[in-house]
N, C-alpha and C positions, 0 to 999 in steps of 0.2 A: 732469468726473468725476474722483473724486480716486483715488488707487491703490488703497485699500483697499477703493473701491467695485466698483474694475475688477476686482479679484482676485476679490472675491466671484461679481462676473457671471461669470466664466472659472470659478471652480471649480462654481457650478450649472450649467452649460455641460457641463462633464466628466460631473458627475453624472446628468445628464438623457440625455447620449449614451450612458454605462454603463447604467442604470437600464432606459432604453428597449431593449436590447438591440441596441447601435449605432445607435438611430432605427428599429430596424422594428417597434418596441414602441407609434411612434406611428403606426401605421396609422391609421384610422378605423374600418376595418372588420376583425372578428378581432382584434385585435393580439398578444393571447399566439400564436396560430399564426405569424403574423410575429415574434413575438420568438422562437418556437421553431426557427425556422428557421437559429437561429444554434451549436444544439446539432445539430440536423442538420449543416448543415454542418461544426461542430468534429468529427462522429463520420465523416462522409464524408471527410474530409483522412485521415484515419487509412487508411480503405479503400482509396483513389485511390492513397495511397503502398503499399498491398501490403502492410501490417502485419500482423503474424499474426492470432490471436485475442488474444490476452494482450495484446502490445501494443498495438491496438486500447483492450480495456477497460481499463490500465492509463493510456493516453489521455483518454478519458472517466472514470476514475475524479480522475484532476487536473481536469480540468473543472467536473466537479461540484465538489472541492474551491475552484476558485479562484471560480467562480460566487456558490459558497454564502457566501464570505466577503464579496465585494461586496455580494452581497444584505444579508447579517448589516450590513454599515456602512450602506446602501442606505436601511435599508427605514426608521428613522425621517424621513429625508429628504423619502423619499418618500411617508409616510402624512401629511405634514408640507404637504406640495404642495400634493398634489391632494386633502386632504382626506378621506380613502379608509382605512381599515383595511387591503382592499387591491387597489389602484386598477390600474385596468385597464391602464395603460402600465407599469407596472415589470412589466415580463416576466422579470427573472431568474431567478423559480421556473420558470415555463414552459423557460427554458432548462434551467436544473438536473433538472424533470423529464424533459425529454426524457435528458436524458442520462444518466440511471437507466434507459433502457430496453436497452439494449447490456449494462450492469452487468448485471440482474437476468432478463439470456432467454438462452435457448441461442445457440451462435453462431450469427452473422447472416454468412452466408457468399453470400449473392445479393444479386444488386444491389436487387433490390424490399425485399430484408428493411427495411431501414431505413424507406424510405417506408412500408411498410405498418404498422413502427412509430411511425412519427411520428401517420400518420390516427389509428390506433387509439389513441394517446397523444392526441391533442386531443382526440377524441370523447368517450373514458372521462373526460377531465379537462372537460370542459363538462359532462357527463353528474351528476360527483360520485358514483360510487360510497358505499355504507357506507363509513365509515373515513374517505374522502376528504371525505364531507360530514359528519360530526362535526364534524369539522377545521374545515373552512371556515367551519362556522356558530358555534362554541364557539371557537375560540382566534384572536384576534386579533393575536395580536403575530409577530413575524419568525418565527419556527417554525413558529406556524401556517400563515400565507400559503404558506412554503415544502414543511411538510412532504404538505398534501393534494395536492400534487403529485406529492411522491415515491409516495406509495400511491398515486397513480391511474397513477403507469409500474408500478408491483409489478404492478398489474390489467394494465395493455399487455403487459407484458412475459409473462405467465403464456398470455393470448388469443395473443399470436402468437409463442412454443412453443409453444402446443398446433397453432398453424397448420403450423408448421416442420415438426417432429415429424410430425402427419398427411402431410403432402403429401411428405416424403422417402422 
């Protein structure tokens, strides 16, 4: 194998580890929930270290940033792959939306808040909401795949404030 073959295996190598969301975008079963799990956790390090609010979402607001630009480089790649507009292992948006859901709710100051953002973040985003299923079914390109995500945390994040809110 010559170098410039090698390189290439090694840089789809990278991209598929990115892509997948560290590999847990290749689940078989679910896998944006397993890729989500990585925006969960980017928002849980934050919590665990005792960050304020602010810090917190200014945390996840880089997230989303460094996410969304992987994605943005990602996603021809990756419609390229697997063949897909938008294939079920690049979980990036799944990450990015999860982590629109801290950005756009009241603060999450209990330990469940998070989880009970995340279900409600998969379910709303399997579900496809108006808005998020425009999206999904009409725009094809890196935006699209990424942004019906973000509007289906705008939807999470609104369901659990109103859960917060009620239950305080």
């Amino acid at each position: 194998m010559g170098s410039e073959e090698r390189s290439n295996r090694e840089c789809d190598g990278l991209r598929l580890f990115l892509a997948s969301g560290f590999g847990l975008g290749l689940a078989p079963l679910v896998p944006g929930s397993f890729g989500a799990l990585v925006g969960l956790g980017w928002h849980y390090l934050a919590l665990l270290l005792g960050w304020s609010d602010m810090a917190t979402r200014l945390w996840c607001l880089w997230g989303v940033l460094l996410f969304s630009a992987i994605h943005y480089w990602l996603t021809p790649w990756a419609q390229a792959k697997w063949h897909d507009a938008d294939p079920r292992h690049f979980v990036l948006d799944e990450i990015v939306g999860y982590l629109c859901v801290p950005l756009f709710c009241l603060p999450m100051t209990a330990w469940w808040h998070p989880l009970a953002g995340f279900v409600i973040f998969r379910i709303l985003d399997a579900i496809k909401l108006p808005g998020a299923r425009y999206i999904d079914r009409n725009i094809h390109t890196a935006s699209g795949v990424l942004f019906d995500d973000v509007v289906s945390a705008a939807y999470s994040a609104a369901v659990l404030s109103a859960a917060i809110w009620w239950l305080a």
